[in-house]
C-alpha atoms as a printed R data frame, in Angstrom:
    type eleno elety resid chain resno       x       y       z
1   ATOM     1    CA   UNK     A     1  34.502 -26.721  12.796
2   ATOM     2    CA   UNK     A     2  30.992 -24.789  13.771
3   ATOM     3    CA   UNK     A     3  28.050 -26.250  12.689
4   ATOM     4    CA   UNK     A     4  26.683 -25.251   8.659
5   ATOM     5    CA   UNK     A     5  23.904 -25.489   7.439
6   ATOM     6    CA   UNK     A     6  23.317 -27.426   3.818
7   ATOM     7    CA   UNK     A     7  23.788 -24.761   1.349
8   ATOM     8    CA   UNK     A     8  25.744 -23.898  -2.135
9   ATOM     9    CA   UNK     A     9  28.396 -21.372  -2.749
10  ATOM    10    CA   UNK     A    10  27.894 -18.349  -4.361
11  ATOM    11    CA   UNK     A    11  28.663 -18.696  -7.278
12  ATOM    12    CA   UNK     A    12  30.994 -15.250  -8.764
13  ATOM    13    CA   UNK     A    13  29.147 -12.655 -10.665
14  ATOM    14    CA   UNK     A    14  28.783 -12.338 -14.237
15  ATOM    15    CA   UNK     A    15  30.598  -9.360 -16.066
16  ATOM    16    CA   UNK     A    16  28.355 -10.696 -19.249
17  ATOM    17    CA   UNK     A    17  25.256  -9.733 -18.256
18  ATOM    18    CA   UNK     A    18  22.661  -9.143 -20.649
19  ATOM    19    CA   UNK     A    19  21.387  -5.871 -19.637
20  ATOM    20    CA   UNK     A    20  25.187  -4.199 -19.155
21  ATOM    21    CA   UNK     A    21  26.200  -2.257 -18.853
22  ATOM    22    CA   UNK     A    22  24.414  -0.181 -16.047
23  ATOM    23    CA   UNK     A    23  23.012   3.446 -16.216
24  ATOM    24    CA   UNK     A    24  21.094   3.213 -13.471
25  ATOM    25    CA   UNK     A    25  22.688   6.272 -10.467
26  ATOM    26    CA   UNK     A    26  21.722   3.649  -7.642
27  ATOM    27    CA   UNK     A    27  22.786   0.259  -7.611
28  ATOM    28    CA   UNK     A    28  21.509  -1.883  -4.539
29  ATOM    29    CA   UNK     A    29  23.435  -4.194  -1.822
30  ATOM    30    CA   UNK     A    30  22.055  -7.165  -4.221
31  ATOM    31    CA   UNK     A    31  25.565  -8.522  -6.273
32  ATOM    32    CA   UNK     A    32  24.684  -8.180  -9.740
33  ATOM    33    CA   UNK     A    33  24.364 -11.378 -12.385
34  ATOM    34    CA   UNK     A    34  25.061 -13.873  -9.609
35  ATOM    35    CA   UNK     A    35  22.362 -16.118 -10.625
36  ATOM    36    CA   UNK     A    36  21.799 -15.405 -14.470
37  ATOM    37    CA   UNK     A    37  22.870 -12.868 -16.956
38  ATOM    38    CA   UNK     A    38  19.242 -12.058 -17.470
39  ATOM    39    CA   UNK     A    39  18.690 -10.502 -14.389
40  ATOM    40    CA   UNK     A    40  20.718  -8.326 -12.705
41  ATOM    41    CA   UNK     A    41  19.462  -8.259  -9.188
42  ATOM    42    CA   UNK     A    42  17.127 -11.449  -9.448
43  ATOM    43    CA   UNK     A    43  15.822 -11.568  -5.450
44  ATOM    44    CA   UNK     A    44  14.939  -8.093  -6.239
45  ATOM    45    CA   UNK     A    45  13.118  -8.254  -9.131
46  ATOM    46    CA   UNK     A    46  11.095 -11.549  -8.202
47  ATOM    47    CA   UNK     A    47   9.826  -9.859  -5.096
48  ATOM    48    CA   UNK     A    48   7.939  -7.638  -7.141
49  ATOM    49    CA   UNK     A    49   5.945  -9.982  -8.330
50  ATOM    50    CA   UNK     A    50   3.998  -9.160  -4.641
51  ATOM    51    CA   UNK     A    51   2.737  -6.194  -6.281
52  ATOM    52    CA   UNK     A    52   1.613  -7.608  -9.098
53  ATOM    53    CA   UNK     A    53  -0.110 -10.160  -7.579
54  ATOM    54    CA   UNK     A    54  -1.947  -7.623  -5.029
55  ATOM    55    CA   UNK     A    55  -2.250  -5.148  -7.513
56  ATOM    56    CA   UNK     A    56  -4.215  -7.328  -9.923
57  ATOM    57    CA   UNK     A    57  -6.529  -8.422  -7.030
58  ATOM    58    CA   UNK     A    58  -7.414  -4.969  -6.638
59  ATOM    59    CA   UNK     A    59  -8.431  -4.149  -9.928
60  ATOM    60    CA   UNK     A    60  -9.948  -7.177 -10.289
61  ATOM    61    CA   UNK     A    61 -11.948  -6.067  -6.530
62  ATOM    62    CA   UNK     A    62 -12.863  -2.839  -7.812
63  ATOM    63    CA   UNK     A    63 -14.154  -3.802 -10.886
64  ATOM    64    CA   UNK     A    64 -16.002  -6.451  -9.425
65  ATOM    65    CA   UNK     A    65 -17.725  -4.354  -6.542
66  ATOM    66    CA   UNK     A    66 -17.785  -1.242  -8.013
67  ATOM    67    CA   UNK     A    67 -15.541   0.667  -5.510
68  ATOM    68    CA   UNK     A    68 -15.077   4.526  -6.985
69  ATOM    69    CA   UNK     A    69 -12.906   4.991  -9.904
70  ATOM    70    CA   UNK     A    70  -9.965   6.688  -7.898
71  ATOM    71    CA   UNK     A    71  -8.927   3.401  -6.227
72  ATOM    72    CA   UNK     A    72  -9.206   1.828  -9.250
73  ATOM    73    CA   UNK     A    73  -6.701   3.910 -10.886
74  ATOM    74    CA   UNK     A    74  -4.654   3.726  -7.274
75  ATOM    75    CA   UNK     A    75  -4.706   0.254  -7.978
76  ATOM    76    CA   UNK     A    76  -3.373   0.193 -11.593
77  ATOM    77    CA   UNK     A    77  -0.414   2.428 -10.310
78  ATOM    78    CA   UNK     A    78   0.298  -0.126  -7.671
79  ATOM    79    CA   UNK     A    79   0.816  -2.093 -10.362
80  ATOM    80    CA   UNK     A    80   2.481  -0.091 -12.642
81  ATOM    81    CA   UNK     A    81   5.297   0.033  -9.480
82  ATOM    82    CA   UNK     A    82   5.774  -3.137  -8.912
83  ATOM    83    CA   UNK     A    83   6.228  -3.651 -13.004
84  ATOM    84    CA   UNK     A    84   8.384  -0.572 -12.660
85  ATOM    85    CA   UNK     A    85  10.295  -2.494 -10.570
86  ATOM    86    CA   UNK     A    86  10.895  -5.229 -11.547
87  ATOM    87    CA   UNK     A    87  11.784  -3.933 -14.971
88  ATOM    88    CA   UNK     A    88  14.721  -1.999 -13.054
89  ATOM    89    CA   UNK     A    89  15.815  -4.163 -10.874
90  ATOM    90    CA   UNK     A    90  15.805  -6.684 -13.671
91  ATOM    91    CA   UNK     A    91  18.171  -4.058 -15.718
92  ATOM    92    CA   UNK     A    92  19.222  -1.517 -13.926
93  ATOM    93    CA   UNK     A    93  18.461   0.832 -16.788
94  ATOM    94    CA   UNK     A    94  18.237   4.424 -15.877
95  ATOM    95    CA   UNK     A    95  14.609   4.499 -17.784
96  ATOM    96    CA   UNK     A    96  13.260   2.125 -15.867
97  ATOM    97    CA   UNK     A    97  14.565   3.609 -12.358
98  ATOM    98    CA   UNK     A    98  12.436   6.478 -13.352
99  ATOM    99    CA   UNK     A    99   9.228   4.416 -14.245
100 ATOM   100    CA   UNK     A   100  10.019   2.403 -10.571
101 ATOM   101    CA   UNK     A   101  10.316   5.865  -9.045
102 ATOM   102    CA   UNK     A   102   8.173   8.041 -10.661
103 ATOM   103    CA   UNK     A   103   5.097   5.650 -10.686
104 ATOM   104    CA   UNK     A   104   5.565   5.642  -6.805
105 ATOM   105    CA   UNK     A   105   5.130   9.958  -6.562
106 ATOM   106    CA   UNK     A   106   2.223   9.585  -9.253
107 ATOM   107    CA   UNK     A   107   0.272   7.050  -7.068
108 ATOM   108    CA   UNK     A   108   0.945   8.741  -4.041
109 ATOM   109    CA   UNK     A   109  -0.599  12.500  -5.595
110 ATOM   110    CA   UNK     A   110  -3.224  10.067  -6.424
111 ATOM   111    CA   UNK     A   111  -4.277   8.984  -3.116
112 ATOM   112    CA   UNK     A   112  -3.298  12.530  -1.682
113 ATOM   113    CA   UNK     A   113  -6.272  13.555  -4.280
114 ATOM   114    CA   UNK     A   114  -8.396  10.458  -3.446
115 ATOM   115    CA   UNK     A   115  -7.808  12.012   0.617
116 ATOM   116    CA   UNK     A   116  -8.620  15.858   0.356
117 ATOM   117    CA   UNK     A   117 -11.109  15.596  -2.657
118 ATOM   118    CA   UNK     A   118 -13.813  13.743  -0.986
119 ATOM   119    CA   UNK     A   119 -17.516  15.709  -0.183
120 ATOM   120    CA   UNK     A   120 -15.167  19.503  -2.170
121 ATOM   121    CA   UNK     A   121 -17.124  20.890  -4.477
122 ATOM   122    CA   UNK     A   122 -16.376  20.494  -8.422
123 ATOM   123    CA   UNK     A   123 -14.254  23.664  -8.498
124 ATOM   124    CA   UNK     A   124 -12.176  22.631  -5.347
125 ATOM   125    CA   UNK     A   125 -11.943  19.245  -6.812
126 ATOM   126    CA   UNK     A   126 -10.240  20.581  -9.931
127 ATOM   127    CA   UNK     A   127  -8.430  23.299  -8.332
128 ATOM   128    CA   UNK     A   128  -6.529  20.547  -6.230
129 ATOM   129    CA   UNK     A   129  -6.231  17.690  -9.149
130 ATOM   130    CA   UNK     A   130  -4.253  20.638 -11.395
131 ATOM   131    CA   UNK     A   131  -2.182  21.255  -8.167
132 ATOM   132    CA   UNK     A   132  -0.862  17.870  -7.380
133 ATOM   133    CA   UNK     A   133  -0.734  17.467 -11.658
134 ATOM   134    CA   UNK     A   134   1.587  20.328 -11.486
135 ATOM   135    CA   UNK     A   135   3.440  18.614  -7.746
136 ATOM   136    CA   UNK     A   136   3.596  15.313 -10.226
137 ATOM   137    CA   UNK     A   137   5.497  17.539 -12.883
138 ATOM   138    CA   UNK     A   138   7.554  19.247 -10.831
139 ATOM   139    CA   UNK     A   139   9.043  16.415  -9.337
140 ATOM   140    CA   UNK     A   140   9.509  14.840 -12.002
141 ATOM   141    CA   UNK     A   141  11.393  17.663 -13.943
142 ATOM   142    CA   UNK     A   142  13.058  18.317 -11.513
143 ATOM   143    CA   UNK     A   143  14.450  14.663 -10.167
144 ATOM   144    CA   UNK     A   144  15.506  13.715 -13.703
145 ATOM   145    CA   UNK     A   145  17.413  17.141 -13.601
146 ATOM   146    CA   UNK     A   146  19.392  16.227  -9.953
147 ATOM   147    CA   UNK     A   147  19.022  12.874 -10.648
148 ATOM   148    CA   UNK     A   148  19.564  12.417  -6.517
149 ATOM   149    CA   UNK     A   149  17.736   9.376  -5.109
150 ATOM   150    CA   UNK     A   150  17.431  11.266  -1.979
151 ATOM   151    CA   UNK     A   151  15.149  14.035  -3.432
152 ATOM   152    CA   UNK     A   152  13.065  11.116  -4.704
153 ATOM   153    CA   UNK     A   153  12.963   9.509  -1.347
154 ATOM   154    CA   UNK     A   154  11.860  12.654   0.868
155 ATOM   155    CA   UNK     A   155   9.268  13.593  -1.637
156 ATOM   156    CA   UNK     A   156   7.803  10.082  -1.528
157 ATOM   157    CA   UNK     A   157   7.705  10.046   2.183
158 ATOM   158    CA   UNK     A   158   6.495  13.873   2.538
159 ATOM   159    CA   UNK     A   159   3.769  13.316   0.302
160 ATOM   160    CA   UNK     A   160   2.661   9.698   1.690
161 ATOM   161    CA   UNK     A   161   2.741  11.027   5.365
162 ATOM   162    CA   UNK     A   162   0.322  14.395   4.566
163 ATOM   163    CA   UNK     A   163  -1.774  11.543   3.039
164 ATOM   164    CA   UNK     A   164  -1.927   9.135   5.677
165 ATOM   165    CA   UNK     A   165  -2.219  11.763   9.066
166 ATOM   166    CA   UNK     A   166  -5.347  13.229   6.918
167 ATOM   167    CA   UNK     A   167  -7.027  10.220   6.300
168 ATOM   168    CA   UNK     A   168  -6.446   8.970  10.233
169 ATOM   169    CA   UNK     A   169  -7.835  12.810  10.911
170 ATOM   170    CA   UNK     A   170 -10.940  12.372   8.024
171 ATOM   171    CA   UNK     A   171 -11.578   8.712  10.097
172 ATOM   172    CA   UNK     A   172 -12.073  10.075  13.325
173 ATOM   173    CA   UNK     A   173 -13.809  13.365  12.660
174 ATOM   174    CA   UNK     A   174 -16.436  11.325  10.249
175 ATOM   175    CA   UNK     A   175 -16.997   8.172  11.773
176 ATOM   176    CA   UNK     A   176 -16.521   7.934  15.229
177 ATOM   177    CA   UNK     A   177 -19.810   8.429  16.660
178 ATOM   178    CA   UNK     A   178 -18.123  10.882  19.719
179 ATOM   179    CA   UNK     A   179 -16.726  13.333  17.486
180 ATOM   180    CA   UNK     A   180 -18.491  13.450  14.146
181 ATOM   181    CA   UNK     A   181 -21.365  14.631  15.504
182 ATOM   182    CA   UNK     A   182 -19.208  17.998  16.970
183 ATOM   183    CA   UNK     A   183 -16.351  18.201  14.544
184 ATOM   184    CA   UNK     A   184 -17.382  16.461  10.308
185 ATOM   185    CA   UNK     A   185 -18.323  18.890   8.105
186 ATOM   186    CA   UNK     A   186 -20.492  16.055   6.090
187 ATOM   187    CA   UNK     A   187 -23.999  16.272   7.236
188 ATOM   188    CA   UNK     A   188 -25.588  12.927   7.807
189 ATOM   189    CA   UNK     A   189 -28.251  11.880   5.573
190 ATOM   190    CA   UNK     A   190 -31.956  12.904   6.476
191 ATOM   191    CA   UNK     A   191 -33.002   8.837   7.100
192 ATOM   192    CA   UNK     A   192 -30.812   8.788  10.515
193 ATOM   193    CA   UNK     A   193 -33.256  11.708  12.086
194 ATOM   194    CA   UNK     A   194 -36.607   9.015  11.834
195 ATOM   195    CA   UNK     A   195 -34.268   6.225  13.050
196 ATOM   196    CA   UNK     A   196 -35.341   4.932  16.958
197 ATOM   197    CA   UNK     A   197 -32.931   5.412  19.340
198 ATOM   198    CA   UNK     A   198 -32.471   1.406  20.278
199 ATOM   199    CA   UNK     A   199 -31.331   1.921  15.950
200 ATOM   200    CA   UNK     A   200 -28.663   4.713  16.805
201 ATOM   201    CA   UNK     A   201 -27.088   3.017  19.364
202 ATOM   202    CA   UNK     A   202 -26.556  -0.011  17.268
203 ATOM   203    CA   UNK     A   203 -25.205   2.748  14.416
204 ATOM   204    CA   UNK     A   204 -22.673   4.086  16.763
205 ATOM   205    CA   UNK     A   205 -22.201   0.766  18.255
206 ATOM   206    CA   UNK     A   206 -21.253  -0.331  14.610
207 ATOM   207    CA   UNK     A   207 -19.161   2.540  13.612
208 ATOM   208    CA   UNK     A   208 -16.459   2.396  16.860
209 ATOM   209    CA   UNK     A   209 -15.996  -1.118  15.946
210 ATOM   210    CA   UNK     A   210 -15.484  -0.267  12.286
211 ATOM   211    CA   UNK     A   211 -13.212   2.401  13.838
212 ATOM   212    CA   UNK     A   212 -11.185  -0.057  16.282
213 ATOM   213    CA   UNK     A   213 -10.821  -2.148  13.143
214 ATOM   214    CA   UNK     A   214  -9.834   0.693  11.175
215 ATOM   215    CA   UNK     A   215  -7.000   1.623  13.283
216 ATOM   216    CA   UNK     A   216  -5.776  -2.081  13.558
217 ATOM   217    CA   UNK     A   217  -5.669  -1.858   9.813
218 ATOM   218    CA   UNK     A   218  -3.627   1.193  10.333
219 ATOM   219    CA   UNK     A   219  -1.004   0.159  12.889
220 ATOM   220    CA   UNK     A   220  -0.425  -3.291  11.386
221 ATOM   221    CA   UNK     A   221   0.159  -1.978   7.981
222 ATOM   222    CA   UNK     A   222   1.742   0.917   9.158
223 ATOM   223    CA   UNK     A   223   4.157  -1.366  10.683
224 ATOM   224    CA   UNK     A   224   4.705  -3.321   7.889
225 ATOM   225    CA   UNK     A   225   5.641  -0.581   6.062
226 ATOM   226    CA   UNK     A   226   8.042   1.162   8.370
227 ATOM   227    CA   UNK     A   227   9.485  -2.534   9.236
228 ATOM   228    CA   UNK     A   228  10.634  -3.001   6.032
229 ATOM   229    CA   UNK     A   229  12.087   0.594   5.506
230 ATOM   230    CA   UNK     A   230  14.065  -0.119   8.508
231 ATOM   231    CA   UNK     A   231  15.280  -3.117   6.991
232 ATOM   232    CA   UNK     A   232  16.038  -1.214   3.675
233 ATOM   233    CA   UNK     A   233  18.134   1.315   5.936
234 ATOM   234    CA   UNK     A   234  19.781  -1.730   7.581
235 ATOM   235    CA   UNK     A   235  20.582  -2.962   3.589
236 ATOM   236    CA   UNK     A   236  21.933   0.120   2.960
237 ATOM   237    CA   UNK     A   237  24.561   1.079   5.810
238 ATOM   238    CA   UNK     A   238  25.645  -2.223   6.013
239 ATOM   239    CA   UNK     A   239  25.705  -3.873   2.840
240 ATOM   240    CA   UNK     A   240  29.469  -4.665   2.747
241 ATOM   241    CA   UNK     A   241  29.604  -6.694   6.231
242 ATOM   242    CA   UNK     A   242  26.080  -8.634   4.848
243 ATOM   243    CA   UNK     A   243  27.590  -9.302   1.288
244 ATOM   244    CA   UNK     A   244  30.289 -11.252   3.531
245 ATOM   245    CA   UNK     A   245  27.671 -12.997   5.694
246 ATOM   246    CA   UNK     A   246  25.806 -13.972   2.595
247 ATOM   247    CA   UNK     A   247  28.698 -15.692   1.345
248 ATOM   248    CA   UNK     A   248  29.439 -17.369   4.670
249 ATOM   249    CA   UNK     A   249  26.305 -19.130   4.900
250 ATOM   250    CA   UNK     A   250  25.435 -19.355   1.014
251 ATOM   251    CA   UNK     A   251  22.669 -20.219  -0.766
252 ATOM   252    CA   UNK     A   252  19.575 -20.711  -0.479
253 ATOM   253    CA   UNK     A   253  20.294 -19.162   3.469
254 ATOM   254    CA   UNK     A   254  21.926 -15.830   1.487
255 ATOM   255    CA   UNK     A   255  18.731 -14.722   0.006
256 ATOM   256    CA   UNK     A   256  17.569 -14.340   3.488
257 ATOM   257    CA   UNK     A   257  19.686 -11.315   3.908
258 ATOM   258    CA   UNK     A   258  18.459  -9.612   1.158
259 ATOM   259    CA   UNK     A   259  17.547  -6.223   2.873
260 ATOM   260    CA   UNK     A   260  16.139  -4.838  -0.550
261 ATOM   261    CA   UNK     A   261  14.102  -8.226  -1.130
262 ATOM   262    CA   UNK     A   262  12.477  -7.464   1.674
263 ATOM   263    CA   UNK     A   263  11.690  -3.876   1.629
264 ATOM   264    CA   UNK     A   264   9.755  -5.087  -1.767
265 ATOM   265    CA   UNK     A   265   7.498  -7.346   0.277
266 ATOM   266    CA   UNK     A   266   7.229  -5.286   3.513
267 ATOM   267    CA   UNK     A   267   6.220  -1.972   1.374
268 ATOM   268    CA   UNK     A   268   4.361  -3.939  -0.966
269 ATOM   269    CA   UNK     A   269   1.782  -5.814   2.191
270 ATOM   270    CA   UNK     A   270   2.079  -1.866   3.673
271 ATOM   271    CA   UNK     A   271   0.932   0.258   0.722
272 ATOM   272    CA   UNK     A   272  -1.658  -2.345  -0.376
273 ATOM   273    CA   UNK     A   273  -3.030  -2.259   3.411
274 ATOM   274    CA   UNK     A   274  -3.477   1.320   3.176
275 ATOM   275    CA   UNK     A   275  -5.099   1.453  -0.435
276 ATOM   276    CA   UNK     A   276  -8.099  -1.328   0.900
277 ATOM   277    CA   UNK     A   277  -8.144   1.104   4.003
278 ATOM   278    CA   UNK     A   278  -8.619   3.929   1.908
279 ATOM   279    CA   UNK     A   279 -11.506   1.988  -0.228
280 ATOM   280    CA   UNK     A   280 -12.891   0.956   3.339
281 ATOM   281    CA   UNK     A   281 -13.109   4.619   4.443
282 ATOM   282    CA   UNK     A   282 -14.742   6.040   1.446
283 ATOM   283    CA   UNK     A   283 -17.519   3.710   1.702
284 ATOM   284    CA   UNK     A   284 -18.112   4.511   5.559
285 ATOM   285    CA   UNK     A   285 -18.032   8.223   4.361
286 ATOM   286    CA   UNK     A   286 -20.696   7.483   2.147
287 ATOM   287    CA   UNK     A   287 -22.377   5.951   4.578
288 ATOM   288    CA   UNK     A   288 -22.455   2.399   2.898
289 ATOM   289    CA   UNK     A   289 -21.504   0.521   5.957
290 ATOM   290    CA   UNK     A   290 -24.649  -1.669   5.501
291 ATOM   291    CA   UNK     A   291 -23.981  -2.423   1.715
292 ATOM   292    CA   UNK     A   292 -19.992  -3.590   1.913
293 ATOM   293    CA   UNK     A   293 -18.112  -4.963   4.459
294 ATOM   294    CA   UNK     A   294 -14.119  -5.040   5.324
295 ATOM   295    CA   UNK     A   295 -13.383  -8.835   4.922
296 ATOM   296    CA   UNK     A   296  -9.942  -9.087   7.274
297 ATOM   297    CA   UNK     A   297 -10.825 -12.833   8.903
298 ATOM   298    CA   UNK     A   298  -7.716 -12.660  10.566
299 ATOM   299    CA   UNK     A   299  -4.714 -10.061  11.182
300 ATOM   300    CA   UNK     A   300  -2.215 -12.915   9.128
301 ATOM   301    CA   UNK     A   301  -5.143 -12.411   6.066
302 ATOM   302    CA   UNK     A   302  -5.043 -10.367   3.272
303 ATOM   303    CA   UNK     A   303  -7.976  -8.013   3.741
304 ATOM   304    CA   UNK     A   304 -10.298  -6.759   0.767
305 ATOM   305    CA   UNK     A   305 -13.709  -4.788   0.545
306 ATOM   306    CA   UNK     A   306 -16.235  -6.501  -0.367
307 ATOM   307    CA   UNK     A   307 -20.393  -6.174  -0.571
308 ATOM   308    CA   UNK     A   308 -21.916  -7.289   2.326
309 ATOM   309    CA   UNK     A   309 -23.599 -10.092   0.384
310 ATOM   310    CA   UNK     A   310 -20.971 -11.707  -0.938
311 ATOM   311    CA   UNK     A   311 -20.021 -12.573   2.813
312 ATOM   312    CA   UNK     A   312 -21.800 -15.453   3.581
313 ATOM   313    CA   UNK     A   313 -21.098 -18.089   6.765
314 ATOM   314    CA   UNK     A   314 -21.670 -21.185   7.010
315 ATOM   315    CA   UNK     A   315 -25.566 -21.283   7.882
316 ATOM   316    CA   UNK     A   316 -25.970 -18.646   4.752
317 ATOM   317    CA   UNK     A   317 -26.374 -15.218   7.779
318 ATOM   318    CA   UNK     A   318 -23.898 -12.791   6.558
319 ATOM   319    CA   UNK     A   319 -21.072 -11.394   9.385
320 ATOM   320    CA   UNK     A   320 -18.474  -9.079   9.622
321 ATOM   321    CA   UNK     A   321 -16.555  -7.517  12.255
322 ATOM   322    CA   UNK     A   322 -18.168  -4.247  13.761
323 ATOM   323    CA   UNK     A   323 -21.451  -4.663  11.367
324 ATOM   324    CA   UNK     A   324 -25.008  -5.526  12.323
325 ATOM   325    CA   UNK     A   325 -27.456  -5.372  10.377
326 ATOM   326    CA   UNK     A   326 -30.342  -3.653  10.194
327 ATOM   327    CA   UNK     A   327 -32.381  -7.038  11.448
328 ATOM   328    CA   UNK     A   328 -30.070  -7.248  14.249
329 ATOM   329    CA   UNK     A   329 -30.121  -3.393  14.999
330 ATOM   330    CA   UNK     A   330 -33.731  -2.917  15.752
331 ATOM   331    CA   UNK     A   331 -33.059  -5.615  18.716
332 ATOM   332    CA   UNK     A   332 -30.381  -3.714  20.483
């Protein structure tokens, strides 16, 4: 006999399930009322609770330190996805696929908005909200009218990858200190022309190592993100041969092989990444880089923006990665 690990069976799934019966059109890898008739897909529904946790510390951040409105409202659809969520995978109630789903396009036109908006003029500005209002509407007419998860899926990723190659392009252009002097279309305010030089070379020392962090913010979330899709693809092709392997190696070991559990917390670290990244970014366009501060101690940390003096050390001299300040600038 191979060697087992400690576990419990299975045990069969419930055809009394509280929610039945399902109108859902997709129904995950997850058995269904396995563990109680109150919850249909119960790994997949507590992972959401990610989101809610992550979501409600960025509400709670941008309230706090006054980050612009947009992320704000970024944040509370963050939220409103992993509540979508977990309301669906909870029932598997066509209604609440749609809120799951739909919240997901809304937040991404958001951030697409949040992206192209910035330094437009008013006109441009509403010219492009009524355009992704009518994208939003579109979609969602037309989704509830195919009612194909594969539409859903395509749109999400078209839409989140025009967001995220702009905002890499809207980084470099406007805060590297090589190219934003040849290619941003943002002039830079009229207090950098009666800095010294010994104070612009600590500027653009600053700014590549906001930009080095930047793009370590990028490619770790970035991997997080695609990680876990891969894993959701995995879920998906497979599911038959891993329903078996749960069963062989049972519980608690099972819920380890829960592709969809993990797409949850993959997506959930990934999108959240992206949204501080986003906040980050805005206040670097602004030129704030002296007033907050990205607050990433480590790459296995949850990072958040923050003002620069809320970031205190040990002997009280505030620190950040890639920021001097203007003390320490006039001595380069």
């Amino acid at each position: 006999m191979g060697f087992a690990l400690p576990h419990f069976k299975y045990p069969p799934a419930r055809n009394d399930g509280y929610w039945l019966p399902v109108t859902s059109t997709i129904n995950w890898c997850e058995e269904d009322y396995y563990a109680t008739r109150y919850s249909a897909e119960i790994v997949n529904t507590l992972t959401n609770l990610l989101f809610v946790a992550l979501g409600i510390k960025g509400v709670r951040n941008c309230l706090k330190y006054e980050h612009d409105s947009v992320f704000l409202v970024a944040f509370i659809g963050y939220l409103l996805v992993g509540s979508g969520s977990f309301a669906f995978h909870s029932t598997l109630k066509y209604p609440m696929q749609l809120v799951d789903e739909l919240s997901m396009i809304y937040t991404a036109c958001l951030m697409c908005y949040a992206t192209f908006s910035f330094s437009r003029s008013r006109v441009a500005r509403q010219v492009l909200g009524f355009g992704l209002l009518s994208l939003a509407i579109f979609i969602t007419l037309y989704y509830h009218y195919l009612q194909d998860p594969v539409f859903h899926q395509n749109a999400f990723a078209l839409i989140t990858a025009v967001v995220l190659f702009r905002s890499m392009y809207v980084m470099e252009v406007n805060i590297r200190p090589s190219l934003r002097a040849k290619y941003s279309a943002k002039p830079l305010k009229t207090s950098h022309a009666t800095m010294s030089k010994a104070e612009r070379l600590a500027d653009a020392h600053r700014d590549r190592a906001i930009v080095k962090e930047m793009w370590a913010m990028v490619a770790i979330g970035l991997s997080i993100f695609l990680g876990g899709f891969g894993i959701w693809a995995l879920d998906n092709k497979y599911c038959p041969t891993i329903r078996i392997w749960r069963h062989k190696i049972g519980l608690p070991w099972g819920i380890l092989l829960e592709g969809h559990g993990w797409w949850h917390l993959m997506t959930g670290f990934g999108s959240y990444f992206y949204i501080v990244w986003a906040v980050w970014l805005r206040h670097c366009l602004n030129e704030r880089q002296d007033e907050y501060v990205l607050n990433w101690p480590s790459y296995f940390s949850i990072p958040e923006v923050i003002p620069l003096s809320q970031l205190k050390t040990a002997n009280g001299k505030a620190k950040a990665n890639g920021h001097s300040k203007s003390e320490e600038r006039k001595s380069v």
